[in-house]
Legacy VTK file of the C-alpha trace (Angstrom):
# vtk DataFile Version 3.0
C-alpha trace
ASCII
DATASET POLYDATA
POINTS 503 float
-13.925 40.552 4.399
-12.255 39.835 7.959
-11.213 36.188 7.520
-11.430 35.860 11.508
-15.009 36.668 11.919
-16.874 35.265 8.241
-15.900 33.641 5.260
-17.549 33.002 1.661
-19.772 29.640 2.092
-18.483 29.187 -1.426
-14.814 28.908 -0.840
-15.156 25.914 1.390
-13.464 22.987 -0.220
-14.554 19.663 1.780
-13.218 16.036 0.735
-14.875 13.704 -1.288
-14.735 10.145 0.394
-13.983 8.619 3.681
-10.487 8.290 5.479
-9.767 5.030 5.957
-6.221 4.067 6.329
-4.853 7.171 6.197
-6.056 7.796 2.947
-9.355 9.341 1.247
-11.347 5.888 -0.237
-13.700 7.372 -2.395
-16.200 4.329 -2.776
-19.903 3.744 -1.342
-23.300 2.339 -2.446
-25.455 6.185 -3.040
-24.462 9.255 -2.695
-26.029 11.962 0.033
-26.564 15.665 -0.124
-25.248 17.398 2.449
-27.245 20.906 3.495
-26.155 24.415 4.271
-28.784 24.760 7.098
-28.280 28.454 6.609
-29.435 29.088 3.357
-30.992 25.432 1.990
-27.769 25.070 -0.244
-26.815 21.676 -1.275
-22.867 22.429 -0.474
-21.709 18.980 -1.635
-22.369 14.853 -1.409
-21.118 12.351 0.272
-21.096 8.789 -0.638
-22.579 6.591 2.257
-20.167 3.977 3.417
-21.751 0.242 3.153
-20.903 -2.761 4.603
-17.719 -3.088 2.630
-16.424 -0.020 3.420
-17.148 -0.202 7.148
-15.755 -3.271 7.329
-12.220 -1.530 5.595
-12.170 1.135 7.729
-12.663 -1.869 11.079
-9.537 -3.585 9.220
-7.551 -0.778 9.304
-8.386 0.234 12.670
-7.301 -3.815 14.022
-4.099 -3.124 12.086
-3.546 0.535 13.220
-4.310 -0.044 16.938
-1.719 -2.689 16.865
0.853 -0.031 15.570
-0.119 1.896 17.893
0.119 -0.003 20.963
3.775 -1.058 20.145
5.009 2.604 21.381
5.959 3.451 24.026
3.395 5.548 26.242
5.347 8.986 26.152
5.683 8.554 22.132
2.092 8.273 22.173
1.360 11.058 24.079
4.051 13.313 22.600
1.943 12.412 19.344
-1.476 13.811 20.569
0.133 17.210 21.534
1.540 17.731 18.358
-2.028 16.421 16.748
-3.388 19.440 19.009
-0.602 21.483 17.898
-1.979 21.576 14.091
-5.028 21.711 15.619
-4.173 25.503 16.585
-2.276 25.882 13.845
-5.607 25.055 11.289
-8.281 26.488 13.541
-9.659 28.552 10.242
-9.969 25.782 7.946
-11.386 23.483 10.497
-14.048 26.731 11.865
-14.938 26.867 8.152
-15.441 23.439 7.898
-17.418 23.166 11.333
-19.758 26.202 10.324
-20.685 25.589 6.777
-22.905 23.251 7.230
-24.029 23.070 10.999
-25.582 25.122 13.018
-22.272 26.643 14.435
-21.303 29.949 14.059
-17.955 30.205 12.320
-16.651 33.032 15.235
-18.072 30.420 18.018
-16.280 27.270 16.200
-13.306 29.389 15.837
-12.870 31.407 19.309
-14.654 28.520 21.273
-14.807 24.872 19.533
-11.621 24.034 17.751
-9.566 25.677 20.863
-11.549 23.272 23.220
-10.512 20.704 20.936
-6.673 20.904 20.982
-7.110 21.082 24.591
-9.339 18.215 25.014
-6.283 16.394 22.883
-3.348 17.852 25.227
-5.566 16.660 28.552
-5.939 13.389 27.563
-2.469 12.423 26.143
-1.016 13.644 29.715
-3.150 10.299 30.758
-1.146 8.392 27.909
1.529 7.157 30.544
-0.319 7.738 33.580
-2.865 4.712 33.212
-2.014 1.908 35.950
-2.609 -1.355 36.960
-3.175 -3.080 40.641
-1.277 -5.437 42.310
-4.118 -7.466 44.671
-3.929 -8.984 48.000
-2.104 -12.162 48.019
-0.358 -14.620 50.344
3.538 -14.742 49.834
3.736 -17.652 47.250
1.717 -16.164 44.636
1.224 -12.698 43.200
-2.287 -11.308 42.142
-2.382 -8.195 39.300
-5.025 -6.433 37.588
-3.709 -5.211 33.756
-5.801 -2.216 32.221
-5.629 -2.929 28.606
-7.828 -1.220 25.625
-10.462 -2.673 23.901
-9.060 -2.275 20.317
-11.231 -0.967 17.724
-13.948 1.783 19.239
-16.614 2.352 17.554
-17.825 5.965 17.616
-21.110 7.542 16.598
-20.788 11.228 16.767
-24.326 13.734 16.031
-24.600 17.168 13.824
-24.903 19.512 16.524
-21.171 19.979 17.625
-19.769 18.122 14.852
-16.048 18.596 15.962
-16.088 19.045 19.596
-18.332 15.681 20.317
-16.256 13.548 18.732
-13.050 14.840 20.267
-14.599 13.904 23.713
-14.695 10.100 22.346
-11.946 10.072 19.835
-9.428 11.823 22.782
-9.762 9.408 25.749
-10.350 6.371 23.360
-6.848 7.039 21.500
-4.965 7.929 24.335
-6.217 4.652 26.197
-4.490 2.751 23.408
-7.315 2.136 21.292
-7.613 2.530 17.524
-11.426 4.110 16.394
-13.822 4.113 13.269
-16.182 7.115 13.335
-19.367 7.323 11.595
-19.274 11.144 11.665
-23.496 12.460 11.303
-24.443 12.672 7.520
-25.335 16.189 7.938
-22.214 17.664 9.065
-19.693 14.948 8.047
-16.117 16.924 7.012
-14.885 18.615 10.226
-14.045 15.432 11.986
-11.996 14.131 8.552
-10.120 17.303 8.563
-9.702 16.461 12.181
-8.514 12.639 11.196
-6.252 13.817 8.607
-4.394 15.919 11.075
-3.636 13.011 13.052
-2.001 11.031 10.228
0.153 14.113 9.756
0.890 14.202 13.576
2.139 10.556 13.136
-0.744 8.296 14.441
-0.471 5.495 12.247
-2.324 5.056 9.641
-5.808 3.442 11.232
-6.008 4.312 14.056
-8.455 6.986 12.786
-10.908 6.303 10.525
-14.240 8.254 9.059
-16.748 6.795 7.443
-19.971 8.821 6.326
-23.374 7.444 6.238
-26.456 7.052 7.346
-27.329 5.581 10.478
-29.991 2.654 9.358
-27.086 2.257 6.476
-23.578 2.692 8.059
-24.282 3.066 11.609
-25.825 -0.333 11.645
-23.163 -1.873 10.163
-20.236 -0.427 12.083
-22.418 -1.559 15.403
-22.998 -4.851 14.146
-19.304 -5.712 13.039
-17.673 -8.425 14.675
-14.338 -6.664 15.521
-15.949 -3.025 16.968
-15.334 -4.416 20.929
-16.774 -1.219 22.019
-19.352 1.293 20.398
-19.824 5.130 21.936
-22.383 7.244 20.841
-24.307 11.071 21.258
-27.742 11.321 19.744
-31.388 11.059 20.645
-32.734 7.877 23.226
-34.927 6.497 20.601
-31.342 5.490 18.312
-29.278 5.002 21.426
-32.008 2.337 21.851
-31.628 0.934 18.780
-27.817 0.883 19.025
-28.016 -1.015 22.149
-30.552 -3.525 20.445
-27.922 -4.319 17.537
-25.130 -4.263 19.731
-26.799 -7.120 21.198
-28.067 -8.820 18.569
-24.808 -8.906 17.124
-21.916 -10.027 19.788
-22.660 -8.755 22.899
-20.309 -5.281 23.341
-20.394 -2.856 26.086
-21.821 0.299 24.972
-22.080 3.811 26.088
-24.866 6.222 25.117
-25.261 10.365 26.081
-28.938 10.847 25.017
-31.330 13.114 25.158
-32.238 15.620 27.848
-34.736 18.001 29.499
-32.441 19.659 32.015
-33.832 22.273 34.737
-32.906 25.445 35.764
-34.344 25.967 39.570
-34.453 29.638 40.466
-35.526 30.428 44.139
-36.937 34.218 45.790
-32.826 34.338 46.957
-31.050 33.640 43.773
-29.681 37.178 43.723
-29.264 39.611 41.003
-32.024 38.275 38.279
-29.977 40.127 35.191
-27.531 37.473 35.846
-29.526 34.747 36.753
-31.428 36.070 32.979
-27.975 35.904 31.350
-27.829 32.318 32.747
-31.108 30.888 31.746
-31.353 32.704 28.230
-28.083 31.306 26.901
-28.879 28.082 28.543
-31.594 27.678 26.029
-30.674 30.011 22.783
-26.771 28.556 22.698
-26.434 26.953 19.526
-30.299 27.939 18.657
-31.219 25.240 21.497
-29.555 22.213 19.540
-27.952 21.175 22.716
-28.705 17.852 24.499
-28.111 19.240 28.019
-29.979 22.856 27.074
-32.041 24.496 30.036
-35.161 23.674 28.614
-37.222 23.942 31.612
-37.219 26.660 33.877
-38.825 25.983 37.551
-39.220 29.583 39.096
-40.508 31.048 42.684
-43.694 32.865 41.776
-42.374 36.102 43.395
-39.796 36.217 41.021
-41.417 34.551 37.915
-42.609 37.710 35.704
-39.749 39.932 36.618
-37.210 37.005 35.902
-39.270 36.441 32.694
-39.012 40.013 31.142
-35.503 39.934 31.186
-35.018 36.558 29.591
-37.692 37.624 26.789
-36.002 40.569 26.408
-32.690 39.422 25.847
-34.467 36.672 23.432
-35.135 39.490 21.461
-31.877 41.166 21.130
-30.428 38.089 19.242
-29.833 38.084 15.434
-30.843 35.241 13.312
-28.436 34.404 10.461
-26.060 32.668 8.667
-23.591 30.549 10.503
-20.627 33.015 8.514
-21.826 35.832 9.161
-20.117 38.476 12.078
-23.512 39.470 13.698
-24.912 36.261 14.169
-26.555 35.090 17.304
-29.216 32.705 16.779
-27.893 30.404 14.156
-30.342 28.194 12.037
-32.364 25.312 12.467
-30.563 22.240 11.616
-33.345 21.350 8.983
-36.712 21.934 7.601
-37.564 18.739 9.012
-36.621 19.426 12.400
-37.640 23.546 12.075
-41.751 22.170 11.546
-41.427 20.138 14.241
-39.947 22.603 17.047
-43.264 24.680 15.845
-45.238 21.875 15.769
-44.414 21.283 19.478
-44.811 24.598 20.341
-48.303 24.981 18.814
-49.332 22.082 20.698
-48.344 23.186 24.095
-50.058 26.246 23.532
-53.516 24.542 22.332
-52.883 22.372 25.379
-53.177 25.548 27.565
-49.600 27.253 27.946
-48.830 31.323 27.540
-46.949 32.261 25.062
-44.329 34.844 25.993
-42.157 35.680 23.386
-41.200 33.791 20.078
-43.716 31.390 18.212
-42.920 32.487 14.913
-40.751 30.058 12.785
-38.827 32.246 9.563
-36.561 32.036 6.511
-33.968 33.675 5.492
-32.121 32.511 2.319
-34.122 29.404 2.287
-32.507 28.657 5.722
-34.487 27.907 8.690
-34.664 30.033 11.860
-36.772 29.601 14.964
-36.409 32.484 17.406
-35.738 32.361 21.094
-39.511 31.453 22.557
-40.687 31.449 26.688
-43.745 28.945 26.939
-44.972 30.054 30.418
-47.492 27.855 32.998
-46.265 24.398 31.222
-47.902 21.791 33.177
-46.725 18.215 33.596
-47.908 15.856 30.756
-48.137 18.805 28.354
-45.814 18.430 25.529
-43.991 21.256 25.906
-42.820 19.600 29.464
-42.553 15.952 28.223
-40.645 16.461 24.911
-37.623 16.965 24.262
-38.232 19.946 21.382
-34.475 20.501 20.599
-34.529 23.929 19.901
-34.866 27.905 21.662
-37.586 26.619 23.426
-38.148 27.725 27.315
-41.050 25.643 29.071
-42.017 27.293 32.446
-43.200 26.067 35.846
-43.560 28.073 38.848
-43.747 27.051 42.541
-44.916 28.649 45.353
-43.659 26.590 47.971
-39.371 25.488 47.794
-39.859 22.535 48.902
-41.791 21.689 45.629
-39.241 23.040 43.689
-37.367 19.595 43.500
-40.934 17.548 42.582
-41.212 19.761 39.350
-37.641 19.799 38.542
-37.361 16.174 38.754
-38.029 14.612 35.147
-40.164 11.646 34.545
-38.207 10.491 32.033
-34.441 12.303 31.318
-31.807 13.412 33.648
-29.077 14.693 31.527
-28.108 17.822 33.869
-29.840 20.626 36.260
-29.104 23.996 38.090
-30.243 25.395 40.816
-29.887 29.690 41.825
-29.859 30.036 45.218
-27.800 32.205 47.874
-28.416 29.695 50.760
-26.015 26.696 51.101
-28.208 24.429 52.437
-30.755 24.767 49.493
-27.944 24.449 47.002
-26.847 20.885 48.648
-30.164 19.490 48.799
-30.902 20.507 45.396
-27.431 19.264 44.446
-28.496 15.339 46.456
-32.454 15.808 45.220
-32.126 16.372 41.623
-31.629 13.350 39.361
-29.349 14.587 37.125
-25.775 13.822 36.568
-24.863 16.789 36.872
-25.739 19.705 38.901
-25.202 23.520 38.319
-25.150 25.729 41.536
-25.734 29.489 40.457
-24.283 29.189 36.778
-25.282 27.297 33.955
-22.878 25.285 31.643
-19.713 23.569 31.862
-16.709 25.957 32.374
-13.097 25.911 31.077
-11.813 23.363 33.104
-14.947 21.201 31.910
-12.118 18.358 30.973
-11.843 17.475 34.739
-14.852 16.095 35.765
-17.511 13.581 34.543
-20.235 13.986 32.023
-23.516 11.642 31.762
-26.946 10.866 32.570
-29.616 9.385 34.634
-32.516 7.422 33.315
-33.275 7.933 29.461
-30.172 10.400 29.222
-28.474 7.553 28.817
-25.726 5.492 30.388
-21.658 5.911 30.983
-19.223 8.937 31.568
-17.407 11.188 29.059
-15.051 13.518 30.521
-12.602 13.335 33.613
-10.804 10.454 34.619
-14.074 8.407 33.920
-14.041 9.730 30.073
-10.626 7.087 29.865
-11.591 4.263 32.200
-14.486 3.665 29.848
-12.183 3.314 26.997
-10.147 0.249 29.057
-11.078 -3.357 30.382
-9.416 -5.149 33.749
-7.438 -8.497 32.969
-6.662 -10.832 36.011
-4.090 -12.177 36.234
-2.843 -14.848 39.080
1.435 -15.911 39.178
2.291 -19.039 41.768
5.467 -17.955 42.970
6.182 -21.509 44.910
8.486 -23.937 43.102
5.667 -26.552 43.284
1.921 -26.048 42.975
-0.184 -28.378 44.420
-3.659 -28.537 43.924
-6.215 -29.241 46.980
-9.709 -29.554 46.655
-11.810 -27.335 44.976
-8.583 -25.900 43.116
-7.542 -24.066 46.004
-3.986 -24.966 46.826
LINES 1 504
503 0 1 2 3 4 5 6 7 8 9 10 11 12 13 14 15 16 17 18 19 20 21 22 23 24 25 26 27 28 29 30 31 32 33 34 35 36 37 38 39 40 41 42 43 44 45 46 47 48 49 50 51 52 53 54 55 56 57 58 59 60 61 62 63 64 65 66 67 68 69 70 71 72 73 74 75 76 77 78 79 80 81 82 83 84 85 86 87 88 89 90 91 92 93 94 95 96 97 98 99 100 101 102 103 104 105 106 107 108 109 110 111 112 113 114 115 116 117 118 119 120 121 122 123 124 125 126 127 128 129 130 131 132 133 134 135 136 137 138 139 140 141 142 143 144 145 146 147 148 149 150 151 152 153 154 155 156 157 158 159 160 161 162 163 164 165 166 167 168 169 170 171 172 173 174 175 176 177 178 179 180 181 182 183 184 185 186 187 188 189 190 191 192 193 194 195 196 197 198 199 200 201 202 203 204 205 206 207 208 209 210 211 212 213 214 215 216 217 218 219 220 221 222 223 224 225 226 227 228 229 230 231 232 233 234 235 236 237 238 239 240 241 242 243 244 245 246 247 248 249 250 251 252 253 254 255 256 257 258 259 260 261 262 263 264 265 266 267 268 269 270 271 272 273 274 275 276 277 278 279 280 281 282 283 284 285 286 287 288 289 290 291 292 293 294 295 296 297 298 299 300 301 302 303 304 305 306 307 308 309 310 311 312 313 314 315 316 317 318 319 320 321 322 323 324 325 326 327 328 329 330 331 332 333 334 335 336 337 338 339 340 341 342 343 344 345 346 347 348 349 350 351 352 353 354 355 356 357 358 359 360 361 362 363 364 365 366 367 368 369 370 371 372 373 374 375 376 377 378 379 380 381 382 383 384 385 386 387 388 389 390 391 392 393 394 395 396 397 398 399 400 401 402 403 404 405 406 407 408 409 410 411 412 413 414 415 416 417 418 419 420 421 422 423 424 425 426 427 428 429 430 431 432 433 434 435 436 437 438 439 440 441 442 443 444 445 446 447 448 449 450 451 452 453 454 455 456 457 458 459 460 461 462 463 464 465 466 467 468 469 470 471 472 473 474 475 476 477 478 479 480 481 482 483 484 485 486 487 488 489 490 491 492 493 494 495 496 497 498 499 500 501 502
């Protein structure tokens, strides 16, 4: 067997508790199955992390953070890049651990994820002893200054579908900002980000300043929102929790949180967009990457009617091509479905949209394998607004079309009433490309690609309207991690006092 493209499912080890204080604390209230969505095979349990334990795991982050901020900047950053050194060093064991029970391909984990990760670490440390203050405009007797300081403890709320690579966006700019974290990694797919942990205690992070608790989210989610010393909470998932984190953030004491939701991104493909193989390379993995479990997937495709059926035979032929399979094996393509649960439902959707008058193109036909779940790659053509197809957000290798005749109504049907996670837009004429870039309410725009590249680390990531609130990424992804102190010196030997406390 080549260990760099598969593995035996059964040779995965995983831990057995959380990592709290730099230690595995195996104690909880139930225990939880966790799923090999590849072939239905219980790999392990976890034991969901109550009240008690969450509040631990927030102790040890109060006491780690304030280890933590005691060195010195370039110690703290010199500690990342060696974290991101055995990062490298274990990209196997942490691949394994990423594939074995998500839906992400051991050779994509290992050639794509885990490298992203180390880098995502080295990026932000450089920020470590780079993050300044202001000095304000004042007269000559006193001296104004804004401090940048970290919260403390972060709370962080990280979802199944890139396990590993989500949290690092949170866990990377939070640490490096001088914050200490507690992660409620998703119940499904909860040991790649305590590997991840661990590695940090054996980089020298101090013990705390990662934790991972596993859990529910009505269960341990709730809890770590609601605690009284989580200052900030961060989290990926679907709008209807980010709602309910923002509800309980409130109820509890009032914290600043930031929430990458859901999403219903379009693709916008004019009559100029060039050579259509490439534009069908675009789209298809747009939608298929990851077997459509992808919050900013291009699950709409707007389309100039000239170029709709040719443009549409290519994508449904390459749909075809790809090979459903398990998440170890060399030849997969199309990965499974995360769970039964959520399998019915992407064909529940589908059905619908095709009894509320959509074509169906290719796909449509939901199958197991193994007892795991696979959905293939599926084009739902003539989607109109208001059908489901168009309005929900189906979370899987689902394609809904819409074609224009006219480019200025491109923009109308690309324009969401509800999400606005990210777009793109193929087109060989600038001006096009920069009013679709200013028209489409998205935060952020594609022009003649699809995806983030390798240099995604540099720029902001977030949404408009139900796609939640806040950036990840860029020199945004750390600011949200810090909060502005003023603070006011009188430099005169005598302060005097005139009315209204103006001297």
């Amino acid at each position: 067997m080549d260990r760099l493209t598969h593995f035996d499912p059964a040779e995965v080890a995983v831990p057995s508790g959380h990592w709290v204080g730099g230690r595995e604390l195996d104690d909880g209230v139930a225990a939880l199955d966790v799923t090999r969505p590849s072939d239905g095979t219980v790999h392990a349990r976890v034991m969901e992390a109550g009240a008690g334990v969450v509040r631990a795991a927030v102790a040890s982050a109060l006491a780690g953070q304030q280890a933590w901020a005691k060195l010195r900047p370039r110690e703290r950053a010199q500690r990342m890049r060696r974290w991101a050194d055995l990062v490298d060093r274990d990209r196997d064991r942490l691949a394994r651990l990423e594939a074995v029970v998500s839906s992400r391909c051991f050779h994509e984990a290992r050639g794509a994820d885990v490298p992203a990760v180390a880098e995502w670490l080295r990026f932000y440390a450089e920020y470590a002893d780079k993050l300044e203050g202001q000095v304000t405009a004042s007269g000559d007797d006193r001296l104004s200054l804004v401090l940048r300081e970290p919260y403390g403890v972060v709370g962080v709320i990280t979802p199944w579908n890139f396990p590993l690579f989500l949290a690092t966006w949170k866990l990377a700019p939070a640490i490096a900002a001088g914050n200490a974290v507690v992660v409620k990694a998703s119940e499904l797919t909860p040991w790649s980000v305590q590997a991840l942990a661990q590695l940090a205690t054996e980089a020298g992070l101090p013990d705390g300043v990662i934790n991972v608790v596993h859990g529910t989210g009505p269960v341990t989610g709730q809890a770590l929102v609601k605690d009284p010393d989580v200052a900030y909470v961060t989290f990926t998932g679907s709008t209807a929790t980010g709602a309910r984190i923002m509800a309980d953030a409130a109820a509890a004491n009032i914290k600043p949180v930031a929430l990458e939701l859901g999403g219903k991104s379009a693709t916008v493909v004019h009559a100029d967009c060039g050579e259509l193989d490439l534009v069908a390379d675009h789209v298809t993995w747009s939608i298929t990457r990851n077997a459509g479990q992808l919050c900013y997937a291009g699950s709409r495709l707007v389309v100039d009617e000239r170029v709709a059926d040719d443009l549409l035979a290519r994508i449904a032929s390459r749909m075809r091509e790809l090979v459903a399979g398990p998440t170890w094996s060399p030849g997969t393509s199309m990965p499974p479905i995360i769970s039964e649960r959520q399998w019915r439902r992407i064909d529940e959707l589908v059905r619908r949209t095709v009894d509320e008058g959509a074509s169906l193109v290719c796909g449509g036909q939901p199958s197991r394998q193994q007892a795991g779940c696979y959905y293939p790659g599926t084009i739902l053509d003539r989607v109109q607004p208001g059908m489901t197809g168009h309005r929900e957000e189906i979370f899987g290798p689902v394609l809904a079309v819409q074609r224009f005749g006219a480019p200025e109504d491109a923009l109308k049907l690309a324009n969401h009433p509800v999400y606005g996670l990210s777009a793109a837009v193929f087109t060989r004429d600038v001006n096009t490309a920069l009013h679709a870039a200013r028209g489409l309410k998205a935060g952020t725009v594609w022009v003649n690609r699809w995806g983030r590249t390798p240099e995604m680390m540099t720029s902001p990531f977030g949404g408009y309207g139900q796609s939640g609130f806040g950036k990840e990424s860029g020199r945004a992804g750390i600011e949200n991690f810090l909060r502005s102190k003023s603070v006011w010196i009188d430099l005169a030997d005598k302060a005097e006092m005139s009315q209204g406390g103006r001297r």
